[in-house]
NUDO-640533 format. One line per field, with one value per residue (C-alpha): x, y, z; residue in three letters; residue number from 1. Coordinates in steps of 0.25 Angstrom, whole numbers. Last residue first. Layout:
# residues N
x	X  ...
y	Y  ...
z	Z  ...
resn	Ala  ...
resi	NUM  ...
END
This chain:
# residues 375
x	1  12  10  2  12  3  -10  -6  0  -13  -21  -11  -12  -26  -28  -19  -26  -39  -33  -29  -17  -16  -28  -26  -16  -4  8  9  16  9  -5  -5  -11  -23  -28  -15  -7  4  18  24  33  17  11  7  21  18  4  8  16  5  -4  10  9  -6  -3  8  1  -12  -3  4  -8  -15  -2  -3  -16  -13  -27  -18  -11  -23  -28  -17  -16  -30  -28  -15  -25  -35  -25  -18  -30  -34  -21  -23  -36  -33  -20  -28  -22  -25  -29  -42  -54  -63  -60  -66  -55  -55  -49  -35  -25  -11  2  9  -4  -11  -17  -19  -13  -17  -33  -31  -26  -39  -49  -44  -44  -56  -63  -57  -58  -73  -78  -69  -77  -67  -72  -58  -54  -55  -68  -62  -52  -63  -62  -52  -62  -63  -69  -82  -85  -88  -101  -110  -107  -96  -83  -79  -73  -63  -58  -70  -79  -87  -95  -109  -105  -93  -100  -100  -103  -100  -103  -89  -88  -101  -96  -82  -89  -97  -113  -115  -113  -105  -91  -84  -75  -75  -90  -103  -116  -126  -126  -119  -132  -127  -124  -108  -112  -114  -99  -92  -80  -68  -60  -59  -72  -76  -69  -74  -88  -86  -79  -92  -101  -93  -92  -106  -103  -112  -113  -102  -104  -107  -99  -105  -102  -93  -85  -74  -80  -88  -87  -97  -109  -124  -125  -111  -116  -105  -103  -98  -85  -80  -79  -73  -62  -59  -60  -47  -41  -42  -38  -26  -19  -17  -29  -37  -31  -33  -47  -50  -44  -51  -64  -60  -58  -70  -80  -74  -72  -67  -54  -55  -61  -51  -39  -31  -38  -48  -53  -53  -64  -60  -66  -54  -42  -47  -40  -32  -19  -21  -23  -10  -1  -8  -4  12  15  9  17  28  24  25  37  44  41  32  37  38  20  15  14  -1  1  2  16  11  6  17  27  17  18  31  33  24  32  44  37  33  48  53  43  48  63  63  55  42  31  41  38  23  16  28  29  14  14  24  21  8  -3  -13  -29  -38  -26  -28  -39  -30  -36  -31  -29  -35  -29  -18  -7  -6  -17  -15  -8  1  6  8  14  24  27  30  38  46  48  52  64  67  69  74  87
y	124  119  106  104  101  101  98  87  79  80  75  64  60  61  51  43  42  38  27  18  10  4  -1  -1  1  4  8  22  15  23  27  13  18  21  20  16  25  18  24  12  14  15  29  33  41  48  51  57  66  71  74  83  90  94  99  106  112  116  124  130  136  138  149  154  158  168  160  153  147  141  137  128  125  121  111  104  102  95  87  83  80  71  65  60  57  47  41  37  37  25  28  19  20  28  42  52  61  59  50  49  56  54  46  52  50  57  68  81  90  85  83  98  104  96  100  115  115  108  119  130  123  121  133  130  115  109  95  87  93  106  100  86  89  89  74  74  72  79  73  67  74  87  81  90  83  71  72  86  97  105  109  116  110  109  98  102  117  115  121  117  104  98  83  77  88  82  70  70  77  67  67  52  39  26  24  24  36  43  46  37  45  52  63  66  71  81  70  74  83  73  76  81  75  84  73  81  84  70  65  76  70  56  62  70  58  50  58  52  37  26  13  3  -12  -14  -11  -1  -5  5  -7  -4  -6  5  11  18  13  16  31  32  26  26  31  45  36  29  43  49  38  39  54  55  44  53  66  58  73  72  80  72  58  63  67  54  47  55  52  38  38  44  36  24  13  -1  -8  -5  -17  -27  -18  -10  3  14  10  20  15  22  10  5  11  6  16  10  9  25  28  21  29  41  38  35  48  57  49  51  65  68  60  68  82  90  105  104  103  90  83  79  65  59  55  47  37  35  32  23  16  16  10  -3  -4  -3  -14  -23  -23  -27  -37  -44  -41  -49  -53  -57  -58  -53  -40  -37  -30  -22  -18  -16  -6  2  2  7  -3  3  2  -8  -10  -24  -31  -35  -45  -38  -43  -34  -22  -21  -26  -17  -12  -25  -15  -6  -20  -28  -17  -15  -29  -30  -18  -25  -37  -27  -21  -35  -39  -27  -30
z	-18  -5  -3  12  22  36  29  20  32  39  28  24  39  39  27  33  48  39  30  43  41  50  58  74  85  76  86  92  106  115  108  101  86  79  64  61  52  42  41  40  51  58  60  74  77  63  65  80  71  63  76  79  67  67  81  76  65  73  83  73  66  79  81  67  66  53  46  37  47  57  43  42  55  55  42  53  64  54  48  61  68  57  59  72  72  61  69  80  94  105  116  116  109  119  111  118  116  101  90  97  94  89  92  102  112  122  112  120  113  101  104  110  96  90  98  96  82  81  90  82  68  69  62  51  47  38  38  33  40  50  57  56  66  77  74  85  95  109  121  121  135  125  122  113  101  102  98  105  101  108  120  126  119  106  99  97  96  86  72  57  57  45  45  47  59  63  63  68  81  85  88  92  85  94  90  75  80  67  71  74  72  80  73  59  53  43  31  25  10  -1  -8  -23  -25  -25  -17  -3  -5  -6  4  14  9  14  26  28  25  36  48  55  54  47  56  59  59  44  31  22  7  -1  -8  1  13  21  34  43  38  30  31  22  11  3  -13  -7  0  -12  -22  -9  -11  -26  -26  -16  -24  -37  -28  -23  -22  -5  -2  -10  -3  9  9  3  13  25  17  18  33  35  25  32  20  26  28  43  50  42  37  27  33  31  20  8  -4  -17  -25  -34  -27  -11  -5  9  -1  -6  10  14  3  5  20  18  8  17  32  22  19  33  38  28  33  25  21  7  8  6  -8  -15  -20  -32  -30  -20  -31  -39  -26  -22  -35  -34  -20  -23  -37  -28  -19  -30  -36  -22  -21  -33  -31  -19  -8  -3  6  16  14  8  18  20  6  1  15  10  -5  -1  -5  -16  -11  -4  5  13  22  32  43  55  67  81  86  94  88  76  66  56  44  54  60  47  40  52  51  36  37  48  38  27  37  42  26  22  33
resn	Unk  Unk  Unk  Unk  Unk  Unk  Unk  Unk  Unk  Unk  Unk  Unk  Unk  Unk  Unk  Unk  Unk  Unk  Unk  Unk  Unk  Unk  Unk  Unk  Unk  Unk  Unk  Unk  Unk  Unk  Unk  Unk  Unk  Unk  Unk  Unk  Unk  Unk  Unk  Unk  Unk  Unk  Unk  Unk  Unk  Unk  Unk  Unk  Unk  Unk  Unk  Unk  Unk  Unk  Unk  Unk  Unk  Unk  Unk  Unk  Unk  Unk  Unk  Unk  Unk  Unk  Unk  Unk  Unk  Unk  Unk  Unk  Unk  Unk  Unk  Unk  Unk  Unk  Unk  Unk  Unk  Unk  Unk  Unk  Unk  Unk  Unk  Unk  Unk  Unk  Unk  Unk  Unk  Unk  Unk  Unk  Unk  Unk  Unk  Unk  Unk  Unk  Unk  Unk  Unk  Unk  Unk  Unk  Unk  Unk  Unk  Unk  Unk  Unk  Unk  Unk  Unk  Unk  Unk  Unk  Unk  Unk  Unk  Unk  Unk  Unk  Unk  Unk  Unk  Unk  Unk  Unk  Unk  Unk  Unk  Unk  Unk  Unk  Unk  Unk  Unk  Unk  Unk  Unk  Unk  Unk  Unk  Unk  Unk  Unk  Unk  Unk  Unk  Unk  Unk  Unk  Unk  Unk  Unk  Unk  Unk  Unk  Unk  Unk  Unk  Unk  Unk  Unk  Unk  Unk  Unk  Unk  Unk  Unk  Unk  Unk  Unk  Unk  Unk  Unk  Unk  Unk  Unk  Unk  Unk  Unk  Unk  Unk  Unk  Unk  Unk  Unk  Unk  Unk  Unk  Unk  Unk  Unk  Unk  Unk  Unk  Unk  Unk  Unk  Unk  Unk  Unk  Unk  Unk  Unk  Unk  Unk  Unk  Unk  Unk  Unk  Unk  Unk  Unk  Unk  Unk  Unk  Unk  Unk  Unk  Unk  Unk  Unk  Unk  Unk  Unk  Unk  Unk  Unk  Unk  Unk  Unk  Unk  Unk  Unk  Unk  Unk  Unk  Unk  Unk  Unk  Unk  Unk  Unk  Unk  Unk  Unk  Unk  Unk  Unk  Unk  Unk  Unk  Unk  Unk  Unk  Unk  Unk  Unk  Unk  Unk  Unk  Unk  Unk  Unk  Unk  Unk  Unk  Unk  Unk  Unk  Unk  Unk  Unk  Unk  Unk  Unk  Unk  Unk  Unk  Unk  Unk  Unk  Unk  Unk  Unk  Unk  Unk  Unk  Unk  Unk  Unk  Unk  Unk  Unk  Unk  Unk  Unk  Unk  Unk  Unk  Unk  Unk  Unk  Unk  Unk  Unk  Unk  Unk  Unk  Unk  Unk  Unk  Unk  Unk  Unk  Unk  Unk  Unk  Unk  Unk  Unk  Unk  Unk  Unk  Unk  Unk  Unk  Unk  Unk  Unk  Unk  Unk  Unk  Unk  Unk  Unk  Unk  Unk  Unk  Unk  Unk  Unk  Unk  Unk  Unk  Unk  Unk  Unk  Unk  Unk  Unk  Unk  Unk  Unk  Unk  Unk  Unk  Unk  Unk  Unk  Unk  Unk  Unk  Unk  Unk  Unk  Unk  Unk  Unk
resi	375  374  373  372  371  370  369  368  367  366  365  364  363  362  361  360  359  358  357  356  355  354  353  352  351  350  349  348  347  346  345  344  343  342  341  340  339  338  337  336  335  334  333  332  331  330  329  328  327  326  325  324  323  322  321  320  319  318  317  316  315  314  313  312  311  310  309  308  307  306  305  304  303  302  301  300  299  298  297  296  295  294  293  292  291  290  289  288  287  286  285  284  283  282  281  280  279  278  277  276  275  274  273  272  271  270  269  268  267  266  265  264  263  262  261  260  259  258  257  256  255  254  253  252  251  250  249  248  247  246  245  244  243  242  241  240  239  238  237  236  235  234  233  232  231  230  229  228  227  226  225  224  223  222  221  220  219  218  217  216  215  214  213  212  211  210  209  208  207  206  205  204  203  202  201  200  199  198  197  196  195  194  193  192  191  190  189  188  187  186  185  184  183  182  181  180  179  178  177  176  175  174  173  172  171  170  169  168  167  166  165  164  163  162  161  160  159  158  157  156  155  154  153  152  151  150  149  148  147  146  145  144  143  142  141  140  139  138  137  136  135  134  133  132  131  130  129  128  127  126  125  124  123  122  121  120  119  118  117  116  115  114  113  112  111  110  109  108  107  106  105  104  103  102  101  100  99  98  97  96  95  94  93  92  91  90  89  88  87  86  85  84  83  82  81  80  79  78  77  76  75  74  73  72  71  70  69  68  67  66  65  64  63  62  61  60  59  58  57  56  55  54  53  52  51  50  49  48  47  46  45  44  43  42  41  40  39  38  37  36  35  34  33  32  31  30  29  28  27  26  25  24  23  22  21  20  19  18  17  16  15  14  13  12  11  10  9  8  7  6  5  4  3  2  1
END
């Protein structure tokens, strides 16, 4: 019986770790940081046996253990399947930070074991907001020493890696990080035009951008229902990047329109599995976990401010929203608990690069938001 149940394990990790059938072999590039206890386990079954390995895989739980209770805790009123998926994501993104360096990649593979100033300022972010304050610094410390005009990713020595050009977010995720980290910041560049944004495509006048830039009005990127990805174009649909306006760019004059973008991206979503990246999206159907939960976070900060400020309707409306986003997480996450960067839109199964360090971070985001710990 433990041997089936550890070869299944073995599968599992295998399948989350290569991205799943339908992307192309991995050629794993392995954890720059500590392995879970629940990956070092399934990676390991059948390699061998006995009291040895068992030993190993205590001392492997232990030491998790150690570090977890570290932690900040959720609120009394967090569901377990919450502060598991918690507990599980920390765990991922202390295994996807390099120790020594402070370089986050965003995943355990070939093609994405590289330094995305985005995707690491998420990591920072949540790390500080989850008591790893030291880790936090670590990681911000990484990214102010980029050049961040000469690429879009980097490796884990700070060194630009070729083929994809600097992108228009990534100085205000750089100094989101560092705020997040009490590390004094450069301010983000104002030129944010005609760049490439989170979606790696052609450059243009996008909305992540300019939110990550500080904008501090709508008007380029208004309409009827919502706002738009590109500027002046309401034909490029609705992005979901309008959650960045509430975090981690708290821009106040922008939470209506966002607000709005974002209930009607939910509503609308075609999948029970999560959203995808915007509605010009031309990658496929298939939902992306990141999207997803930065919806949640974002959606789950109105409700709270919904709240204080007596709107109780929109309070509840934000929450459930928020809630729902979470539970199209939980149907994406592998038995592991692992995120892909996107999965199957009918079946839910990992359709790419698992797992990803960004859709963790904005889980433990979002989580942290519904149940925060009472002060």
């Amino acid at each position: 019986m433990r041997s089936g149940l550890a070869a299944a394990a073995v599968l599992v990790a295998v399948l989350a770790l290569s991205g799943g059938a339908s992307v192309d072999p991995p050629v794993p590039r392995g954890f720059p940081g500590v392995v879970p206890a629940f990956l070092a386990g399934a990676k390991g079954a059948g390699d061998a046996h006995g009291r040895d390995r068992e030993s190993s895989e205590w001392a492997a739980i232990r030491r998790d253990r150690r570090w977890l209770a570290r932690s900040a805790s959720l609120g009394a009123g967090a569901p377990r399947w919450a502060r598991c998926m918690y507990r599980r994501s920390l765990l991922v993104l202390r295994a996807l930070v390099d120790p020594r360096s402070g370089a986050a990649v965003a995943g355990a593979r070939v093609g994405w074991a590289y330094v995305w100033p985005r995707d690491a300022g998420a990591v920072a972010i949540a790390f500080a907001k989850s008591g790893y304050r030291e880790e936090a610094r670590s990681i911000a410390r990484f990214l102010l020493r980029l050049d961040l005009d000469a690429a879009a990713r980097f490796d884990r020595s700070g060194e630009p890696v070729e083929g994809r050009a600097a992108q228009g977010d990534a100085p205000g995720w750089v100094a989101a990080a560092a705020r997040a980290a009490g590390i004094e910041a450069r301010p983000p560049q104002s030129d944010w035009r005609g760049l490439a944004d989170y979606q790696e495509k052609d450059g243009g006048d996008y909305l992540g951008n300019a939110i990550a830039s500080g904008i501090s009005s709508d008007a380029l990127f208004e309409s009827p229902r919502g706002l738009t990805r590109a500027a002046e174009d309401p034909s490029s649909g609705l992005d979901s990047a309008a959650a960045w306006a509430v975090r981690p760019f708290p821009i106040p004059p922008l939470y209506p329109a966002a607000r709005r973008t974002l209930l009607r991206l939910v509503a609308e979503r075609e999948s029970r599995f999560g959203l995808l990246p915007s509605e010009d999206w031309r990658g496929g159907d298939d939902p992306w976990t990141a999207p997803t939960a930065w919806n949640a976070w974002s959606l789950a900060t109105l409700a709270r401010i919904d709240r204080r400020g007596g709107h109780r309707q929109a309070a509840a409306a934000d929450r459930n929203a928020a809630l729902r986003l979470l539970g199209d997480l939980r149907r994406a996450a592998t038995p592991l608990g692992l995120l892909p960067e996107r999965v199957d839109a009918r079946t839910g199964a990992p359709a790419s690069t698992t797992p990803l360090a960004w859709s963790h971070a904005f889980a433990i985001l979002a989580i942290r938001e519904l149940w925060p710990a009472r002060r």
